[in-house]
C-alpha positions as CSV (number, residue, x, y, z in Angstrom):
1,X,-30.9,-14.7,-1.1
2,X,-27.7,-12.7,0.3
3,X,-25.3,-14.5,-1.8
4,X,-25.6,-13.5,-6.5
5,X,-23.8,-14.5,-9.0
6,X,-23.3,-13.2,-12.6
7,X,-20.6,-13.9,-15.7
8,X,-19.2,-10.4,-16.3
9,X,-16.9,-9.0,-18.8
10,X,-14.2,-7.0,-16.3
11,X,-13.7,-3.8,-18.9
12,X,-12.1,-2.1,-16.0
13,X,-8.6,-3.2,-16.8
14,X,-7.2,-4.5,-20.7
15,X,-4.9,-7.1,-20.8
16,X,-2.2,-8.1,-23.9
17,X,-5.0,-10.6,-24.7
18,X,-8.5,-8.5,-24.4
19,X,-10.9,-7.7,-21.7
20,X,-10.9,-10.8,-18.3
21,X,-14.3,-12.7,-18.2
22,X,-14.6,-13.2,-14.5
23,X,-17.5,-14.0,-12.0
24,X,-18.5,-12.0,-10.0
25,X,-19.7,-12.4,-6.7
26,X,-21.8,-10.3,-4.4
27,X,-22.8,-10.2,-0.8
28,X,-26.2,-8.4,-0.5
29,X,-25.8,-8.4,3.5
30,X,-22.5,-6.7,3.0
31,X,-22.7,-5.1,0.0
32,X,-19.4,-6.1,-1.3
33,X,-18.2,-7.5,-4.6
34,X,-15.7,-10.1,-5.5
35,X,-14.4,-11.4,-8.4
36,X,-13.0,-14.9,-9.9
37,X,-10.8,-14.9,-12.8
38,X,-11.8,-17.1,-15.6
39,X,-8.9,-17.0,-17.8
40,X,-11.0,-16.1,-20.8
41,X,-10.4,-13.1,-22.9
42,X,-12.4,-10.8,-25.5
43,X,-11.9,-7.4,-27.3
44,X,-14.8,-4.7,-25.9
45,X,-16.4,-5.1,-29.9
46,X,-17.1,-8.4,-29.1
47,X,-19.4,-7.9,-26.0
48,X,-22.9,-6.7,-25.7
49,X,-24.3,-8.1,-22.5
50,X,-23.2,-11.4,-24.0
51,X,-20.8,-12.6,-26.4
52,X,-21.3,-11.3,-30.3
53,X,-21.5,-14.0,-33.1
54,X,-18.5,-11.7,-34.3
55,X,-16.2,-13.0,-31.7
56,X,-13.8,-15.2,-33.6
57,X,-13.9,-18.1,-31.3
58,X,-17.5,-17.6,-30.9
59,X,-18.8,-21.0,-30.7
60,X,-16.5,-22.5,-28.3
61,X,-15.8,-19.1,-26.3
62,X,-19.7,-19.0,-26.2
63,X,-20.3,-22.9,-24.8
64,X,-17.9,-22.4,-22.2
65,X,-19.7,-19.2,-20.8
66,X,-23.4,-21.0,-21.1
67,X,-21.5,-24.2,-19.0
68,X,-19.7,-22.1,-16.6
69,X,-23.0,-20.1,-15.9
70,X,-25.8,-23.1,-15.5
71,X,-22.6,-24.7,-13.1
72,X,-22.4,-20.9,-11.1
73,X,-26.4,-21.1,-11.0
74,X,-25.9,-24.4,-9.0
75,X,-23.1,-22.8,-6.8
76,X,-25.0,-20.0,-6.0
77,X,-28.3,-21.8,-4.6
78,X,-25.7,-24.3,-2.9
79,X,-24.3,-21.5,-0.9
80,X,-27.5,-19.5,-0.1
81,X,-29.3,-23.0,0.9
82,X,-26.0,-23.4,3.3
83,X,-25.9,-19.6,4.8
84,X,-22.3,-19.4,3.8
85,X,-20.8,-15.9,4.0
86,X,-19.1,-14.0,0.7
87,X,-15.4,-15.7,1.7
88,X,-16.4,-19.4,2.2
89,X,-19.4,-18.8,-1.2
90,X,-16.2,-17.5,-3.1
91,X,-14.3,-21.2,-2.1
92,X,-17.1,-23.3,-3.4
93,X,-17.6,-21.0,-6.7
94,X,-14.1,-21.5,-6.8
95,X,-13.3,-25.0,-6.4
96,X,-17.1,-26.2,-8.1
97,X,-19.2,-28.4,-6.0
98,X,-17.6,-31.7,-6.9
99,X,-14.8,-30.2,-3.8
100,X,-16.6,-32.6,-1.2
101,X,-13.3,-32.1,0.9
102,X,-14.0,-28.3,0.8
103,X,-17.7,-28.8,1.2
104,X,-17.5,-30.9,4.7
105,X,-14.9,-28.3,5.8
106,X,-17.1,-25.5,4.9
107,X,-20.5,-27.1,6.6
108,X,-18.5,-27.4,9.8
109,X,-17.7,-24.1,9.8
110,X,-21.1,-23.5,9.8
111,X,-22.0,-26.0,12.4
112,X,-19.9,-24.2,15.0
113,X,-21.1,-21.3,14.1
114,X,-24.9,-22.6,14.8
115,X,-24.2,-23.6,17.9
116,X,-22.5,-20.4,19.1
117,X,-19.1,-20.9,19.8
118,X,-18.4,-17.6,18.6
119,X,-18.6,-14.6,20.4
120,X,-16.3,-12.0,21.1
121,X,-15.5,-10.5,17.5
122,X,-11.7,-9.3,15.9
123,X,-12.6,-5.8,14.6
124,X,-15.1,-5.2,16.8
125,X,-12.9,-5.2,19.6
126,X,-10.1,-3.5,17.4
127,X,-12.5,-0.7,17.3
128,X,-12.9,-0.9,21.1
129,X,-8.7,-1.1,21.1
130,X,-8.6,2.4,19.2
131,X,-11.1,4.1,21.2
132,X,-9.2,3.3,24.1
133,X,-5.9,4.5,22.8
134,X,-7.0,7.4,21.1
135,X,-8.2,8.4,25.0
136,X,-4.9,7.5,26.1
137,X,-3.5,9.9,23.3
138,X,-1.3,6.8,22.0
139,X,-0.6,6.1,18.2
140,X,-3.9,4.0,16.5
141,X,-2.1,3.7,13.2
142,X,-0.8,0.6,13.0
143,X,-4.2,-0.2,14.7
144,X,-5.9,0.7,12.1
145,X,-3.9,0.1,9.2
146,X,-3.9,-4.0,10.5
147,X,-8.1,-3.3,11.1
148,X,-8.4,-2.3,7.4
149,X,-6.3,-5.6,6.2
150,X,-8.2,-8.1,8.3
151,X,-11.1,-6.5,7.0
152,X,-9.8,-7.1,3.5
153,X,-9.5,-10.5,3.8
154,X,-12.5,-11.6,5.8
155,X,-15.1,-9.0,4.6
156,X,-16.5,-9.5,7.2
157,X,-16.4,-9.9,11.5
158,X,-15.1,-13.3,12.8
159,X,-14.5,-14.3,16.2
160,X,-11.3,-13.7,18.4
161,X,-11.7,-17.7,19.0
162,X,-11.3,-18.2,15.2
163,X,-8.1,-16.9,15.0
164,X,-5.9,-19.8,14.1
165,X,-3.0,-20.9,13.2
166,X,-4.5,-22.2,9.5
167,X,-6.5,-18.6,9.9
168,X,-3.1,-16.6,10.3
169,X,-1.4,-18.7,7.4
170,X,-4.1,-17.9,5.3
171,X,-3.8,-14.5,5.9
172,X,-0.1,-14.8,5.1
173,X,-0.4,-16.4,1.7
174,X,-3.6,-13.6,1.1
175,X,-0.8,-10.7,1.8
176,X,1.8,-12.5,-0.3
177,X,-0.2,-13.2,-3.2
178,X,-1.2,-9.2,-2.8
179,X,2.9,-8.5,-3.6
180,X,3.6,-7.5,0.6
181,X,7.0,-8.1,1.7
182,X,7.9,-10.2,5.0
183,X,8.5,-7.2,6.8
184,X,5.2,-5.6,6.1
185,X,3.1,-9.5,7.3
186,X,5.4,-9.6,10.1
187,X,4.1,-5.8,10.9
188,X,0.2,-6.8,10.8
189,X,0.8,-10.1,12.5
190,X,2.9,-8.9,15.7
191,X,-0.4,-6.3,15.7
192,X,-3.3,-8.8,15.8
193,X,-1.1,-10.3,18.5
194,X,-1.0,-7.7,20.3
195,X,-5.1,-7.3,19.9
196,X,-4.9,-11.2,20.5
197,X,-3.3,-11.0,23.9
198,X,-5.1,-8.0,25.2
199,X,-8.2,-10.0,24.1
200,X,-7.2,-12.9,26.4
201,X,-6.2,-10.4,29.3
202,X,-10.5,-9.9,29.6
203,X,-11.8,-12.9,31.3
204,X,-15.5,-11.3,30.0
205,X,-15.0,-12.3,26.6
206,X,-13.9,-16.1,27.6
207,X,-10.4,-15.9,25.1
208,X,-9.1,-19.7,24.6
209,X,-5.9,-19.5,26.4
210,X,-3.6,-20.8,23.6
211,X,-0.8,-18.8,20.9
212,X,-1.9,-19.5,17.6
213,X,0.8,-16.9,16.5
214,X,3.7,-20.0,17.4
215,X,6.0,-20.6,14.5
216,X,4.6,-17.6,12.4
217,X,6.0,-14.7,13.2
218,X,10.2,-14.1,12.9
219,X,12.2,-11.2,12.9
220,X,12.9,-9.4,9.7
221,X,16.4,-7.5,9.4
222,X,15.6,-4.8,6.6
223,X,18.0,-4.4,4.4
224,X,19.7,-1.0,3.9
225,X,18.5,1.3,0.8
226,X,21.3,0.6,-1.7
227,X,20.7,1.3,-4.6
228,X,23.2,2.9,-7.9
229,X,21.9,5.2,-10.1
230,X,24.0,6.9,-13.3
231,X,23.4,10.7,-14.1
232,X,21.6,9.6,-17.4
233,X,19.2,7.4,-15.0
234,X,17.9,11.1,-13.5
235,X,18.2,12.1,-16.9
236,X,15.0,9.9,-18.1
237,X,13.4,10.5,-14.9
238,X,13.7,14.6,-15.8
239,X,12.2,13.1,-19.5
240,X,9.2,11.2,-17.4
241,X,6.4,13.2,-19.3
242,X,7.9,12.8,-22.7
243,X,8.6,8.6,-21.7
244,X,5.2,7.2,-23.2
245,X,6.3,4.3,-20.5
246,X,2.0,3.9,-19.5
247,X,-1.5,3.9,-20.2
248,X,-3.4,7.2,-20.7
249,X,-5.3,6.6,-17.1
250,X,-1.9,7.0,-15.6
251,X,0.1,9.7,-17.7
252,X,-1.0,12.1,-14.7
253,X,0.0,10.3,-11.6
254,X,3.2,9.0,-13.3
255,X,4.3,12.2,-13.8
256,X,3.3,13.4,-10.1
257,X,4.8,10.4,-8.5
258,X,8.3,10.6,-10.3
259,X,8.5,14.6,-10.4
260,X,7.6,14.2,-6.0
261,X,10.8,11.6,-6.6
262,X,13.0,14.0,-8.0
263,X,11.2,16.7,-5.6
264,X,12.7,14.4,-2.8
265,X,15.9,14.2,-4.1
266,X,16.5,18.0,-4.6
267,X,15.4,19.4,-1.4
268,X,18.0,17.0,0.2
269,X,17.0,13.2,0.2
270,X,13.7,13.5,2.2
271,X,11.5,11.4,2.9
272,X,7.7,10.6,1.0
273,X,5.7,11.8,4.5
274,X,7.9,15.4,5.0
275,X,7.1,15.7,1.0
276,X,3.9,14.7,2.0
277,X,3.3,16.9,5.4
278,X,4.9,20.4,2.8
279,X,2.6,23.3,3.3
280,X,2.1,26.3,1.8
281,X,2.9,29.1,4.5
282,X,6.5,27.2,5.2
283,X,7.7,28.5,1.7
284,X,9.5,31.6,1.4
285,X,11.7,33.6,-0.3
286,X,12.4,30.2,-2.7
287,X,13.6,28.1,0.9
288,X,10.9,25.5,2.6
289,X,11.2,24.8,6.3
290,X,9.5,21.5,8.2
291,X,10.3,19.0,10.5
292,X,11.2,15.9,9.7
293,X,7.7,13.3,10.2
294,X,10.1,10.8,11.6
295,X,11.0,13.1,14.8
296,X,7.0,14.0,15.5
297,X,7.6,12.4,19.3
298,X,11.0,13.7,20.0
299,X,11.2,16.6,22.5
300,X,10.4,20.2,20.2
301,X,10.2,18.0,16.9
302,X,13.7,17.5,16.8
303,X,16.4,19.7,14.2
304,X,14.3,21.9,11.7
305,X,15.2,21.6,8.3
306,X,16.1,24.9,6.1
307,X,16.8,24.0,2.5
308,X,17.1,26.1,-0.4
309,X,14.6,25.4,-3.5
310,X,17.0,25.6,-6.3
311,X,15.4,26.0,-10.1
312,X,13.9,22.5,-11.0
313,X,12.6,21.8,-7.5
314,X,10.8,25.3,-7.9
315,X,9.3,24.2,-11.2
316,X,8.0,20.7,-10.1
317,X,6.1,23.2,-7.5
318,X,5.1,25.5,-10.3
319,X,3.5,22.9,-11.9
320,X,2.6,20.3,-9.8
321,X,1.6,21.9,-6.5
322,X,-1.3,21.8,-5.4
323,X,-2.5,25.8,-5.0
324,X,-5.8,26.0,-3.8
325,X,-4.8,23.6,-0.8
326,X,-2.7,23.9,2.4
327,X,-0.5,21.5,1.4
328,X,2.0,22.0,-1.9
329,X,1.4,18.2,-2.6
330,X,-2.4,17.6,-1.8
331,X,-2.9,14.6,-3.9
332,X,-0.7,12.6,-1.8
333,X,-3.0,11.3,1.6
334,X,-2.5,13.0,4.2
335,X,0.6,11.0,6.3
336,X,-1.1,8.5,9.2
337,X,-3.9,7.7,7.5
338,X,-4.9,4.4,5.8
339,X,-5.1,6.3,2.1
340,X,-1.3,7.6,2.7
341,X,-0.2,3.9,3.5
342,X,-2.1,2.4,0.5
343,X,-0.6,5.0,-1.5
344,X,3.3,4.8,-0.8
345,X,2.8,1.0,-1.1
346,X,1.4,2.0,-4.6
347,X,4.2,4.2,-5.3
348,X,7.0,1.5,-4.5
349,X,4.7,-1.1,-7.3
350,X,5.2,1.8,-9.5
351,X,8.3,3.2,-9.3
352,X,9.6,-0.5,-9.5
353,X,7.7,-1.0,-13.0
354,X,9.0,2.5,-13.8
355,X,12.7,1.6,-13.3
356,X,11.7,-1.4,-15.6
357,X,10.6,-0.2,-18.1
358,X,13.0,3.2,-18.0
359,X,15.7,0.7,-18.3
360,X,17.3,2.5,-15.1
361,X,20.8,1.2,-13.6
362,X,18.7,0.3,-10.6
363,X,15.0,0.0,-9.2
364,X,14.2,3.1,-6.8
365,X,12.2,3.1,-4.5
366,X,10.4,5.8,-2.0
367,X,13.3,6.0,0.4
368,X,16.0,6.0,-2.6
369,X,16.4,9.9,-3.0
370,X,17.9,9.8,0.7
371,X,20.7,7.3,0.5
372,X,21.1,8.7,-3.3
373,X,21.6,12.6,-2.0
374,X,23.6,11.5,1.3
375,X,26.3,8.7,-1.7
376,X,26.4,11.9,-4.0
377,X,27.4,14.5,-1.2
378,X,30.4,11.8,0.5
379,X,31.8,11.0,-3.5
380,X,31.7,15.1,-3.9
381,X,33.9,15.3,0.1
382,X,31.3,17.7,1.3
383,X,31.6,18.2,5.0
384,X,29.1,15.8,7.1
385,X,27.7,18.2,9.7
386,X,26.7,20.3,6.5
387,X,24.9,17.5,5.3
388,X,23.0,16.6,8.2
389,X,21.7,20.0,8.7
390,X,20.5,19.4,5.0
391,X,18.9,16.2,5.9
392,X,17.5,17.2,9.1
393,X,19.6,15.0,11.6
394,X,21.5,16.6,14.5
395,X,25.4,16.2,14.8
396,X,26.3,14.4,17.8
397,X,29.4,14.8,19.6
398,X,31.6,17.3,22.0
399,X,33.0,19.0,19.0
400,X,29.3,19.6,18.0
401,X,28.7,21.3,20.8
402,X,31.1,24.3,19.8
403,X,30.1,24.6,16.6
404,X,28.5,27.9,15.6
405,X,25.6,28.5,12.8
406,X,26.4,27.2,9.1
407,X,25.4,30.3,7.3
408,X,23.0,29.4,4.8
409,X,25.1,30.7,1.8
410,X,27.3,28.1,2.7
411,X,25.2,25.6,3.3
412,X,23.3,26.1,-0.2
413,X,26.5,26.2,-1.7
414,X,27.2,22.6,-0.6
415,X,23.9,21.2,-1.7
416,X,23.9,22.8,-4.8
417,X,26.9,21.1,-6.2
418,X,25.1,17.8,-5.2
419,X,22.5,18.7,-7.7
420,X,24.0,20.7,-10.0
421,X,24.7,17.6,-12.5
422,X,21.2,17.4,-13.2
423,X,20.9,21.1,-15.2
């Protein structure tokens, strides 16, 4: 038996109406867990492997439970009998077994799969694809970030010949239900195309010639990071650890996230990943230098960065820096690596339900500090080349070229009155 099922009550998580019931599934092959919502709700007082007599809906809450589980029972020697893997057992549990749509679907699945139609396998060969680029020094990143979200949503291998269109759009609908914007499915799929085609270039792994990718994947113009904030906006975010705005579990990384926020904004706009990449050894004499993650290929790193810490941007070190690492930020991931992405797309969730519930002008967002600083500095008429030697770009232009050093007392003096409102 590869496939068990078991009635829990989810005590991970509270909701305004108690504790979730949900089922949950696991693949002994695999070792993986899943979990179907039941829409049923009880306090933690209530529970006791089982539901308590003291439960005030006891005897209905309690009949429901006993039904759904003899009906799971059923389910779960259905799917076992069949062979079906976690994903197509967590249809069936799902949808119950009087689905017989689903159930003809799901045992032809299984039909082709007896008689071998598979063989080449998706992140199998992904793992073959990074291998090779990582000996042809080329970026695996995206690689593997688009490895990790196939793997998400299949749990386990499937064939390069399964990849359909109904198996894209699935995938689509999985990624949108997860809260992921066009921009970041339109990422992943151009990526498994990509896999998909290099797939079909290798005659040895007998590819179906065809573009299951037709129709699915468009071109996303991003929108520009405007966004409006009000000085008494910063002035809650500077309140963050006196905003009772959470649960307990989070008081700590709210106040980490939003204080790396304002950290972003007062060292000149930059970005999460040079907040992220901040070491240690680059600090002195109260000024950090870097260079900027976005310029990593360009030709010496492109223009180094040399900003003054001013007070508050020293104290978000003093107490959130991370001391007894290299980095000053160590609990954010380290930049090009799956944790990092999973945890910026956290931080945009959370600074979004922050904004809410702040009440702020406007929602911000990772990238916000940038356009924020860069709005501030043209309303204040501070000279542009000043600025982009604050924000790490490099002027272009003839004139440029006969420019001389900025010294820095000028240069501090500049971005300190684009700050200053916030003392």
């Amino acid at each position: 038996m590869s496939i068990k099922g078991k009635i829990i009550l989810d005590t991970r998580r509270a909701t305004e109406e108690g504790y979730p019931f949900k089922i949950r599934v696991y693949d002994t092959n695999i070792k993986k867990h899943k979990y179907i919502s039941l829409f049923w709700y009880s306090d933690l007082n209530h529970w006791e492997n089982g539901l308590l007599k003291s439960h005030p809906d006891f005897r209905r809450l309690n009949g429901k439970i006993n039904k759904r589980s003899f009906a799971l029972q059923e389910e779960i020697e259905y799917c076992n009998k069949q062979k079906l893997n976690i994903t197509n057992a967590l249809k069936i549990i799902e949808a119950g077994l009087e689905d017989k749509e689903l159930e003809i679907f799901l045992l032809k699945q299984r039909l082709k799969e007896l008689e071998g139609n598979y063989s080449a396998k998706l992140i199998e060969f992904y793992d073959v694809r990074i291998k090779e680029k990582i000996d042809l020094k080329e970026d695996v990143r995206p690689f593997e970030l688009t490895r990790k979200q196939i793997q998400d949503f299949s749990l386990q291998d499937i064939a390069i010949n399964e990849v359909t269109y109904e198996w894209l759009n699935e995938f689509i609908l999985y990624k949108k239900r997860e809260g992921t914007g066009e921009a970041g499915i339109m990422y992943y799929l151009k990526n498994i195309r990509i896999i998909y085609k290099e797939a079909q270039r290798r005659e040895s792994l007998r590819i179906k010639t065809d573009n299951p990718f037709l129709g699915l994947i468009k071109t996303v113009s991003r929108k520009s990071e405007i966004v409006s904030l009000e000085d008494e906006d910063f002035k809650k975010l500077l309140n963050i650890e006196n905003s009772v705005i959470t649960s307990k579990a989070y008081i700590k990384s709210t106040n980490e996230l939003v204080n790396v926020w304002l950290f972003q904004f007062l060292v000149g706009g930059h970005d999460l990943a040079d907040i992220a990449n901040l070491t240690w050894n680059k600090l002195k004499n109260n000024r950090i230098t870097f260079k900027r993650h976005k310029n990593r290929r360009k030709r010496n790193g492109g223009a180094t960065v040399d900003v003054k810490l001013f007070p508050k941007a020293l104290d978000i070190i003093e107490k959130y820096g991370t001391k007894k690492e290299a980095r000053i930020f160590g609990f954010i991931p380290e930049v090009e690596t799956t944790e990092y992405e999973y945890f910026r797309q956290n931080a945009s969730r959370r600074l979004k339900l922050i904004s809410k519930k702040l009440e702020l002008t406007d929602t911000i967002k990772t990238k916000s500090p940038r356009y924020l600083f860069r709005t501030r500095s043209g309303q204040l008429l501070i000279d542009t080349h000043i600025m982009e030697l604050i924000q790490g770009h490099k002027s272009q232009g003839v004139s440029f070229n006969y420019q001389g050093a900025i010294p820095y007392e000028i240069q501090d003096k500049e971005h300190e009155k684009v700050i200053n409102f916030l003392n």
